[in-house]
LOSEMAR-76661 format. One record per residue (C-alpha): x, y, z; residue in one letter. Coordinates in steps of 0.2 Angstrom, whole numbers, always signed. Layout:
// LOSEMAR-76661
+-------+-------+-------+----+
:     x :     y :     z : aa :
+-------+-------+-------+----+
:     X :     Y :     Z :  A :
...
+-------+-------+-------+----+
//
This chain:
// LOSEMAR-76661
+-------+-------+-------+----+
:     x :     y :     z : aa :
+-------+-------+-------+----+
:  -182 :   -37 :   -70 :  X :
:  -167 :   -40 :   -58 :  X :
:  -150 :   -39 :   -64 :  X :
:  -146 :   -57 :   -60 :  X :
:  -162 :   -63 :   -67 :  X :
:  -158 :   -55 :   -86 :  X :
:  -141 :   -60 :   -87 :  X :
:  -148 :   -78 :   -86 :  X :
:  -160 :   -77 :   -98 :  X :
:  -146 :   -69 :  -109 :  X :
:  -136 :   -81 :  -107 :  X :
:  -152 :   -95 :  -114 :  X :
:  -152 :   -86 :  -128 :  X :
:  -135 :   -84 :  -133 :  X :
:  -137 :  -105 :  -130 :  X :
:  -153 :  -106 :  -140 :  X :
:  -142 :   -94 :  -155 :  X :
:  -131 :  -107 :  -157 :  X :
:  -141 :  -122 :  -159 :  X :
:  -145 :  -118 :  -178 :  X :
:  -130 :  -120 :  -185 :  X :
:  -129 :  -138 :  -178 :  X :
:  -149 :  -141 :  -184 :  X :
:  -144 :  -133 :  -201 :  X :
:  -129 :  -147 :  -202 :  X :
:  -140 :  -160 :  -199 :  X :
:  -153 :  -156 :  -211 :  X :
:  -141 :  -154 :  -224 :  X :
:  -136 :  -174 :  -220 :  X :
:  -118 :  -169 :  -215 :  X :
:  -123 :  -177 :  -198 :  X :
:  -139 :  -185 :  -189 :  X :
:  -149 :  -178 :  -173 :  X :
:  -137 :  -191 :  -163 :  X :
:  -124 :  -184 :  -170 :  X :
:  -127 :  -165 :  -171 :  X :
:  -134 :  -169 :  -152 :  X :
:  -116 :  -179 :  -148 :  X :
:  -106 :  -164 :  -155 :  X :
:  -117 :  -152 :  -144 :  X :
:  -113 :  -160 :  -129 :  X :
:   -96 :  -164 :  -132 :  X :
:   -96 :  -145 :  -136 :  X :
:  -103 :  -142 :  -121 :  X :
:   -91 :  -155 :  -109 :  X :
:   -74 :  -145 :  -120 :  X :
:   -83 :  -128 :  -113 :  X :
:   -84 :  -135 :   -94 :  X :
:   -69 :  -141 :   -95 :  X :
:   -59 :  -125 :  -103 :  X :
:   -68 :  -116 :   -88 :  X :
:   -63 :  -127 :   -75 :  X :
:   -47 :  -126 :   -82 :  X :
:   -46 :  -107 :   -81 :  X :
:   -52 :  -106 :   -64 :  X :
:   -41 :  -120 :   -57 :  X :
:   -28 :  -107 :   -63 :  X :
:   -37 :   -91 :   -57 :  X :
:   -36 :   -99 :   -40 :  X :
:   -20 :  -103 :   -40 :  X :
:   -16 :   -85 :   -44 :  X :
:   -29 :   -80 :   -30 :  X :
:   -20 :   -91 :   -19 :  X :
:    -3 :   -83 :   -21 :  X :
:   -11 :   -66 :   -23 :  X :
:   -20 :   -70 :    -5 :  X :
:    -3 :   -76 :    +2 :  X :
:    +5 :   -60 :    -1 :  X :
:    -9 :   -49 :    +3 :  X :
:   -13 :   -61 :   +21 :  X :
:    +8 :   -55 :   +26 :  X :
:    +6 :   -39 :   +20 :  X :
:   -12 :   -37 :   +31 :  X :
:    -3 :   -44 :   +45 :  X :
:   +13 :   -32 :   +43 :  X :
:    -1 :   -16 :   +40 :  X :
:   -12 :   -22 :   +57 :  X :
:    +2 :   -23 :   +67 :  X :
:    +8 :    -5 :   +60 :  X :
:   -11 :    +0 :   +65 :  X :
:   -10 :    -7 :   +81 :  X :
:    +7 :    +1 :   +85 :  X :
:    -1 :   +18 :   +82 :  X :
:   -15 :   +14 :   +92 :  X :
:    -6 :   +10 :  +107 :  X :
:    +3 :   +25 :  +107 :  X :
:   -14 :   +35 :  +104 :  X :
:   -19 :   +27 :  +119 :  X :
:    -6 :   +32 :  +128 :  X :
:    -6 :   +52 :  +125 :  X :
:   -26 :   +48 :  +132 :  X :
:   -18 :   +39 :  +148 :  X :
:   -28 :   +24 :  +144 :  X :
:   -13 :   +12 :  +151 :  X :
:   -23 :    -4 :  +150 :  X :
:   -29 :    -1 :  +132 :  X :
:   -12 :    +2 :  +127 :  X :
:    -6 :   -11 :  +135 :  X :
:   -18 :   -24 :  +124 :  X :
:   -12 :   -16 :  +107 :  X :
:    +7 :   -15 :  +112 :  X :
:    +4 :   -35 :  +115 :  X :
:    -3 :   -39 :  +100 :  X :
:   +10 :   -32 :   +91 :  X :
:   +24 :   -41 :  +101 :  X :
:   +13 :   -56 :   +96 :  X :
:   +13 :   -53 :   +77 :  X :
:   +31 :   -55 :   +77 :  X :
:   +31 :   -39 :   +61 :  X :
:   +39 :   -25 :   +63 :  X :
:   +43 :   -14 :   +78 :  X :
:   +43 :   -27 :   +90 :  X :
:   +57 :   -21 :  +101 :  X :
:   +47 :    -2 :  +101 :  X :
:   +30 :   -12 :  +107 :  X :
:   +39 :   -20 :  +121 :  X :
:   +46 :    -4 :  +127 :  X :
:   +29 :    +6 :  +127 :  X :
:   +19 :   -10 :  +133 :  X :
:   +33 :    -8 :  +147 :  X :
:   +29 :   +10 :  +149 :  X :
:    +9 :    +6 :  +153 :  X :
:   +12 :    -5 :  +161 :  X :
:   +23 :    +6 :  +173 :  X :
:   +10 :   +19 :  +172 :  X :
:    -2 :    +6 :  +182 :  X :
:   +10 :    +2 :  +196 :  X :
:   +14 :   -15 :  +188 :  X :
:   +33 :   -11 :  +191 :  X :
:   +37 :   -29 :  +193 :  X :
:   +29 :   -33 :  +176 :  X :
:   +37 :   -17 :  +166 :  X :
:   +53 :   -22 :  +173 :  X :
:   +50 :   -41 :  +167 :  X :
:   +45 :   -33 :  +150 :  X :
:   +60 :   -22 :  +148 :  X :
:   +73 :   -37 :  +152 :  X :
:   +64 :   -47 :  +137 :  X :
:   +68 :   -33 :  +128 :  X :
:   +86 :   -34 :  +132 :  X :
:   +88 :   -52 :  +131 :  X :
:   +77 :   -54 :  +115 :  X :
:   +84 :   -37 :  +105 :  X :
:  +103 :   -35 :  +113 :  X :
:  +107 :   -23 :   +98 :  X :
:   +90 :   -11 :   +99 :  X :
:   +92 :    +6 :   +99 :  X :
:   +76 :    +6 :  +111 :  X :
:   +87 :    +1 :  +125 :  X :
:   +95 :   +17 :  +131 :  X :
:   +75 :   +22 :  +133 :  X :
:   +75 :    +5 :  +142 :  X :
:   +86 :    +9 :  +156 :  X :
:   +80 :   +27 :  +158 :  X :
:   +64 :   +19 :  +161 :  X :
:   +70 :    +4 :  +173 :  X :
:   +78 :   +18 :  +182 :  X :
:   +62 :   +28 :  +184 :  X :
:   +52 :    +9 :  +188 :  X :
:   +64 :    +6 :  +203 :  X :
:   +64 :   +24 :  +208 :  X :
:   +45 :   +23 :  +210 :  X :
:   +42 :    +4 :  +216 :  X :
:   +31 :    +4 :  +228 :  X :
:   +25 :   +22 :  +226 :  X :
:    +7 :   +27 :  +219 :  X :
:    +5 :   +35 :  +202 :  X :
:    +2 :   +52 :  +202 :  X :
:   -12 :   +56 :  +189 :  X :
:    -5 :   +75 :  +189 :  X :
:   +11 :   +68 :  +183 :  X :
:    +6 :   +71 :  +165 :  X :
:    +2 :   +87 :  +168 :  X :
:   +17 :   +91 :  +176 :  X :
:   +29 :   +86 :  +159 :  X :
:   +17 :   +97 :  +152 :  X :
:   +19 :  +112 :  +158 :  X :
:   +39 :  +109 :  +159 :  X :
:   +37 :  +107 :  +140 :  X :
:   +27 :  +122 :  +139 :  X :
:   +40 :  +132 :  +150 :  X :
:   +57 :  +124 :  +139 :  X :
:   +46 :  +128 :  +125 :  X :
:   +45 :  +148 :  +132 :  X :
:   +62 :  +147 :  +136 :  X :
:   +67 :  +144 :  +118 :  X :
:   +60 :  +160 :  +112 :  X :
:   +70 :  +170 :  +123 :  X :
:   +87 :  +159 :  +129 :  X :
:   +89 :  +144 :  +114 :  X :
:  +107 :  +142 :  +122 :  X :
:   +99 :  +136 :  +138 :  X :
:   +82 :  +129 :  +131 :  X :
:   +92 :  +116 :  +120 :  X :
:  +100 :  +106 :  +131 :  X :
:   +86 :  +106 :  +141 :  X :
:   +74 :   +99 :  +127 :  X :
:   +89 :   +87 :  +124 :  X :
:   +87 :   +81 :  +143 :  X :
:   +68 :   +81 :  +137 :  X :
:   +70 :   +68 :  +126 :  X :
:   +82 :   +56 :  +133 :  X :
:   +70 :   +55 :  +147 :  X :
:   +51 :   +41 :  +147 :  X :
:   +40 :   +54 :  +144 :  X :
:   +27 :   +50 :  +132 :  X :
:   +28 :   +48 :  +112 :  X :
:   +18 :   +64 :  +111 :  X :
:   +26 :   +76 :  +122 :  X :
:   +43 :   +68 :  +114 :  X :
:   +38 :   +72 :   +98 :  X :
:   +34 :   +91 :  +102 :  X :
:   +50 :   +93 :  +111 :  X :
:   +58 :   +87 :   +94 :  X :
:   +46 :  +100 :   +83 :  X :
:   +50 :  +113 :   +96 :  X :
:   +72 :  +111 :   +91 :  X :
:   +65 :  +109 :   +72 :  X :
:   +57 :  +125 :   +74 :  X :
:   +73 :  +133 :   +80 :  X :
:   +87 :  +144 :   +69 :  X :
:  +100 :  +140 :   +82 :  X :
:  +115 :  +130 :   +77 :  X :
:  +114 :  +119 :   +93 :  X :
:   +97 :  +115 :   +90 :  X :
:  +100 :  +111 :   +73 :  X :
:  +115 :   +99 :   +77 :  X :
:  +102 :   +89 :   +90 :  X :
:   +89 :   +86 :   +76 :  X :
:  +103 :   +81 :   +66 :  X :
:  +112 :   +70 :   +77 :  X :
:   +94 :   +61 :   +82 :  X :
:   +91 :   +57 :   +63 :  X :
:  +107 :   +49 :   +62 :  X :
:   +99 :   +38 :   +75 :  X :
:  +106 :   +45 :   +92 :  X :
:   +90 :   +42 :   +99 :  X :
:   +76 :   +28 :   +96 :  X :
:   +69 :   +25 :   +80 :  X :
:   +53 :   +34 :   +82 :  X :
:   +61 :   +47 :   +86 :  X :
:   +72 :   +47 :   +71 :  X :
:   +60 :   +44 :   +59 :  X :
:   +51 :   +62 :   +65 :  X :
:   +68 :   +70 :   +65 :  X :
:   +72 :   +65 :   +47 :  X :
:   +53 :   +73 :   +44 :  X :
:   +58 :   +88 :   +51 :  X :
:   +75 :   +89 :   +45 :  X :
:   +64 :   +86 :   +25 :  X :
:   +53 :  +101 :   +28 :  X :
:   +67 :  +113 :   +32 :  X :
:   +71 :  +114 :   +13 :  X :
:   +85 :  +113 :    +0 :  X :
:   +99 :  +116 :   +16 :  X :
:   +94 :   +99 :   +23 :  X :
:   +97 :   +89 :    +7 :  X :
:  +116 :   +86 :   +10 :  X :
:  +112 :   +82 :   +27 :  X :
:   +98 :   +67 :   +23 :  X :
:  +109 :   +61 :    +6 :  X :
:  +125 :   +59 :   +21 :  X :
:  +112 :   +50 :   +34 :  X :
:  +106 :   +36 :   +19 :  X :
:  +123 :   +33 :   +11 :  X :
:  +129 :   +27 :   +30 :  X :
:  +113 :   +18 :   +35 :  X :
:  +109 :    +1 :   +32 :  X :
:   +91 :    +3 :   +39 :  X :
:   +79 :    -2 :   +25 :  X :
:   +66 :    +8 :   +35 :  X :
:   +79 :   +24 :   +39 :  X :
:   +82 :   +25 :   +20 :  X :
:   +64 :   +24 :   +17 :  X :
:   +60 :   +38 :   +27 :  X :
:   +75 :   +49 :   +19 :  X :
:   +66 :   +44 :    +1 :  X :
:   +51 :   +52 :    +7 :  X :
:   +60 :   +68 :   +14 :  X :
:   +68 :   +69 :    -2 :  X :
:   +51 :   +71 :   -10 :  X :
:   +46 :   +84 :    +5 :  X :
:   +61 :   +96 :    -1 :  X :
:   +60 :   +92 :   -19 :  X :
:   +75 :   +84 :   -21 :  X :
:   +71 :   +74 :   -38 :  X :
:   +92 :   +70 :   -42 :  X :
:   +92 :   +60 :   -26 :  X :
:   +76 :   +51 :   -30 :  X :
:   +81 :   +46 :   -45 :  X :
:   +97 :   +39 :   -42 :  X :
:   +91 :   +29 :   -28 :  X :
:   +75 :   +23 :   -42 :  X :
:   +90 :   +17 :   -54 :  X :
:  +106 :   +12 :   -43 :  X :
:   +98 :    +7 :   -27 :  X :
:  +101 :   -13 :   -23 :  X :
:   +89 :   -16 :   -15 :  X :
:   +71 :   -19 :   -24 :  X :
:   +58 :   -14 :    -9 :  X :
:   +70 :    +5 :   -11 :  X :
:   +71 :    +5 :   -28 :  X :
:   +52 :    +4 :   -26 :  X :
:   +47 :   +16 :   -12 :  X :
:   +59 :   +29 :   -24 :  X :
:   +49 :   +26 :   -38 :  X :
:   +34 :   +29 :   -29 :  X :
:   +39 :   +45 :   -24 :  X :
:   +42 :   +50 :   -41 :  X :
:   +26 :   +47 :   -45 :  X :
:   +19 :   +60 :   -33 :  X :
:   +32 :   +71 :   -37 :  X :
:   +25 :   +70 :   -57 :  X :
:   +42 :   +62 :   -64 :  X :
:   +36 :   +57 :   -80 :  X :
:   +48 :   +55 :   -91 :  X :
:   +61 :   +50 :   -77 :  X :
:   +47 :   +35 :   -75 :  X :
:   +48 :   +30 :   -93 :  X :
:   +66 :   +29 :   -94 :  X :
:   +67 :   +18 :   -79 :  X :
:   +54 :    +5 :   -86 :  X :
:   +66 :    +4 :   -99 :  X :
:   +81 :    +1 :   -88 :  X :
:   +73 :   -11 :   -74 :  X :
:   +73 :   -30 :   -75 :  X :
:   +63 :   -33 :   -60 :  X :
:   +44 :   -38 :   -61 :  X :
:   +38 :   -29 :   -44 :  X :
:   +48 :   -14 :   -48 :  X :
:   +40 :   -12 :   -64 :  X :
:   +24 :   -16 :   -56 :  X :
:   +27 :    -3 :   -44 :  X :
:   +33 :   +10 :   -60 :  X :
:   +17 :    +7 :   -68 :  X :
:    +8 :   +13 :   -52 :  X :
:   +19 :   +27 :   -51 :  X :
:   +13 :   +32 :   -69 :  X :
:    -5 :   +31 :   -64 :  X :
:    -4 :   +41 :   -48 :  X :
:    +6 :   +55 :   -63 :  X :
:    -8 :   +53 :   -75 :  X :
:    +5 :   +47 :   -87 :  X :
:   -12 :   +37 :   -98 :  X :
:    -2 :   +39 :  -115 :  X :
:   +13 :   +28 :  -106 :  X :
:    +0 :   +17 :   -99 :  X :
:    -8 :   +15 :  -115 :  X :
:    +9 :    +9 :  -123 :  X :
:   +13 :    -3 :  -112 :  X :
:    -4 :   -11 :  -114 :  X :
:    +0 :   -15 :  -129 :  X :
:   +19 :   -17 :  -131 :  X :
:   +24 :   -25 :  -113 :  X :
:   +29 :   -43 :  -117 :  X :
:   +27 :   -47 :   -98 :  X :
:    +6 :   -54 :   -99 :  X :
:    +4 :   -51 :   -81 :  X :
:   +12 :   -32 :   -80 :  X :
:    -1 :   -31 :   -96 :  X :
:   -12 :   -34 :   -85 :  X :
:    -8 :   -21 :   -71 :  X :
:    -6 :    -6 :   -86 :  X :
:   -26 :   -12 :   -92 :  X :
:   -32 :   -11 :   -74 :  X :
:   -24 :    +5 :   -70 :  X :
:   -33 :   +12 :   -86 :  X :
:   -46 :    +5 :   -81 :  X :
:   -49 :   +20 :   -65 :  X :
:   -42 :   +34 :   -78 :  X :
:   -58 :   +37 :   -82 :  X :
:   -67 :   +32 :  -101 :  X :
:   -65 :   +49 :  -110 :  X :
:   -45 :   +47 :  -108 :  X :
:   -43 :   +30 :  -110 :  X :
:   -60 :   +19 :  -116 :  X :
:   -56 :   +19 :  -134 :  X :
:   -36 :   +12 :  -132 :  X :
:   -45 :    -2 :  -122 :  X :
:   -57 :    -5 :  -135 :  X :
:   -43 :    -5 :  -148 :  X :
:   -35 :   -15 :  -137 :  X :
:   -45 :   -30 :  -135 :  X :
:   -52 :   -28 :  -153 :  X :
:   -33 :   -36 :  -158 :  X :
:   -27 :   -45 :  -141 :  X :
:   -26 :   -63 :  -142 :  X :
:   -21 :   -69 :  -124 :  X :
:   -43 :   -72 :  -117 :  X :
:   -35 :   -68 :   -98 :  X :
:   -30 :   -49 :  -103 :  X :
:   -46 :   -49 :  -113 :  X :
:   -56 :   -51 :   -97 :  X :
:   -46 :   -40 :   -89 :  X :
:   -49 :   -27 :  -101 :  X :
:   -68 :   -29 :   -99 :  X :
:   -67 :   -29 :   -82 :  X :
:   -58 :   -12 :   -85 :  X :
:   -72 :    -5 :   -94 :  X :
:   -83 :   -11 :   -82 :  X :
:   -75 :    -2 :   -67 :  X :
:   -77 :   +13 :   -79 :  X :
:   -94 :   +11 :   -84 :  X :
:   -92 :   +12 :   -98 :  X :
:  -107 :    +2 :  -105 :  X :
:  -106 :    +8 :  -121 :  X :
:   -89 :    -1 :  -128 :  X :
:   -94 :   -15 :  -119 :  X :
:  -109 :   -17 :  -130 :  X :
:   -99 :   -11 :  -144 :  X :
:   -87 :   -24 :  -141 :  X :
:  -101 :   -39 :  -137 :  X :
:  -110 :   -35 :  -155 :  X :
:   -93 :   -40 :  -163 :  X :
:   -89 :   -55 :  -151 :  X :
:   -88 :   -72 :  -159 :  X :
:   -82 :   -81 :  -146 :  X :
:   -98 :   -87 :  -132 :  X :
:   -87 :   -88 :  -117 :  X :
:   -81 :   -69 :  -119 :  X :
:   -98 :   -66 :  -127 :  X :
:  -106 :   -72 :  -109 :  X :
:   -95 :   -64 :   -99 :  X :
:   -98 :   -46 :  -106 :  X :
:  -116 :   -50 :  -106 :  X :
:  -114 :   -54 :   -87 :  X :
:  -106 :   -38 :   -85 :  X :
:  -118 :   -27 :   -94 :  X :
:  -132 :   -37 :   -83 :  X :
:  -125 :   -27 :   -67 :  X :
:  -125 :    -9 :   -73 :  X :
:  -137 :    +3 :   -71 :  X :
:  -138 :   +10 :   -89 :  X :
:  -149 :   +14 :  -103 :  X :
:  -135 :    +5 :  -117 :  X :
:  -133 :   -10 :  -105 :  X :
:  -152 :   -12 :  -105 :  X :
:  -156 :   -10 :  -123 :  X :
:  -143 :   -23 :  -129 :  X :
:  -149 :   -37 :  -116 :  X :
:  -168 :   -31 :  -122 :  X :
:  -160 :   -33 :  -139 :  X :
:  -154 :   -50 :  -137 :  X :
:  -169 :   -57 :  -128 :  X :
:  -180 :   -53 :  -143 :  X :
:  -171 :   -61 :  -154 :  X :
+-------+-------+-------+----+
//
């Protein structure tokens, strides 16, 4: 019997269960078969009407749910196609990265000013100098203050140097082996190496053979060396490149910290400060996590700091601040940080103590992929005394994600209420186990 197929019937008979009492009225004259057959359908019109109710409000929730998640997809594909374009170009596919640099430029997101530069440098790479010097005065007129425009004019200097003149496909090779020779160079003379690999990177070479210039300084004991990384991560250089230096600058330990809490107190680069969180993490800087996750202004940092501590394990530092913050989407991002800990016994709490019904809500469903030997019984318990039906559901949907059949069907015996009643039994209906199966055999034979 298909899954669909029982729940349906279940559902008849939990219909047909509750005909006697209405029967049983009547016969006792307390109403006639009009009646009791007036009060079932009026019943029945309160039920369809309680449920259109509650789905004309889940949609509306859906909808602003959707609204968030549609600009959040659009801000995360045009991320996605900016690392794509620049995967095609470190395969020389010009015209492919010239299609995922345009959509970008299209989206209107993030990185705009970045895509027009690299969609300039494809196009370049094809000959199409009069259209990559086109796209690099768009850039200048449409981002006056991007820190992509020293990049620009090295590269409208290189386009007007080459107008005319074919591209030569052992060109790439070429910046290869220079790199590979800088790179040699390092090893035994960092004093001339470094200046070198500074050269290096003010040039229009590609994002890749930037980016191991930078690894090759970051690798480096010399003070020089050291004092470029550092410079480029306080943004003397695209912001690409800084992001990567602020990386590097996290990897090299404890000695970097000063340097990274410097770089974020005089930025005012949501995206900078971001990256320095994260380098925080890298380096095992906690103290600086946690002061930006409780004195930060802006919410979207206070956020990505509490992330980290989350990965970082922070457990108590995470309780505290949910006591502290006043902000819904911070909290909401605090209780994901207590998931990605393992923190279920704080979870568990706030399930049941957290006034906010909607950030309920989000504590139930992270215990809901904890796993039912750590958390299946509080979510039992918890909807055993909750009185709010939309946190009910949710808990069932929690055990349901668990499969965690068995307090479901505990919890469906004890059920008085027929709306929760059929939505359990329509859960139990889709899962493959023997406890799910007995109970729906059980209520068919009855």
């Amino acid at each position: 019997m298909s899954g669909s197929r029982t729940f349906f019937m279940a559902i008849a008979m939990l219909c047909v269960a509750a005909a006697p009492a209405v029967v049983a009225g009547a016969s006792a004259g307390e109403q006639s078969q009009a009646e009791a057959q007036a009060t079932a359908q009026a019943r029945a019109r309160a039920w369809s009407e309680a449920d259109r109710a509650r789905e004309r409000a889940e949609a509306a929730q859906e909808r602003a749910d959707a609204a968030r998640e549609r600009e959040e997809g659009r801000r995360q594909r045009a991320e996605g196609q900016y690392e794509a374009g620049q995967e095609a170009l470190e395969n020389a596919q010009w015209a492919r990265a010239m299609e995922r640099f345009r959509q970008v430029v299209d989206a209107k997101q993030s990185r705009v000013d970045a895509a027009m530069y690299w969609l300039a440098y494809a196009q370049g790479r094809l000959a199409q100098h009069a259209d990559a010097l086109a796209t690099l005065s768009e850039l200048t007129k449409a981002f006056p203050s991007s820190r992509w425009l020293g990049d620009a004019r090295a590269l409208e200097i290189e386009l007007r140097q080459s107008a005319g003149q074919p591209v030569r496909p052992e060109a790439q090779a070429d910046q290869e082996l220079k790199l590979l020779a800088i790179q040699g160079l390092q090893n035994s003379d960092p004093a001339q190496a470094v200046p070198m690999l500074q050269k290096f990177l003010q040039g229009s070479q590609s994002p890749r053979l930037k980016e191991r210039a930078l690894f090759v300084l970051a690798q480096s004991s010399f003070p020089e060396a050291r004092k470029v990384i550092t410079d480029i991560a306080r943004g003397n250089a695209n912001p690409d490149l800084q992001r990567k230096a602020i990386q590097y600058i996290g990897m090299s330990g404890r000695e970097s910290r000063q340097v990274l809490s410097e770089i974020y107190q005089a930025s005012a680069d949501v995206d900078v400060k971001r990256q320095i969180l994260r380098a925080y993490m890298i380096s095992g800087d906690r103290e600086r996590v946690i002061a930006a996750a409780t004195g930060e202004k802006t919410p979207e940092l206070r956020q990505e700091a509490v992330r980290q501590l989350g990965v970082m394990g922070a457990r108590e530092e995470l309780r505290q601040l949910y006591q502290k913050e006043t902000t819904v989407d911070v909290k909401r991002q605090i209780l994901q940080a207590l998931f990605v800990g393992g923190d279920a016994t704080r979870l568990i709490e706030l399930a049941n103590s957290e006034p906010n019904a909607e950030l309920r809500r989000v504590a139930v469903r992270h215990l809901g992929t904890m796993g039912a030997s750590s958390t299946g019984e509080a979510l039992v318990s918890l909807y055993q005394k909750e009185k709010d039906p939309e946190i009910k559901r949710t808990v069932v949907q929690a055990l349901f994600v668990q499969g965690n059949a068995e307090s479901l069907v505990a919890i469906a015996r004890k059920e008085t209420d027929i709306e929760m009643r059929k939505e359990l039994v329509q859960k139990l209906s889709l899962m493959k186990s023997k406890a799910a199966t007995d109970y729906l055999m059980e209520i068919l034979g009855k």
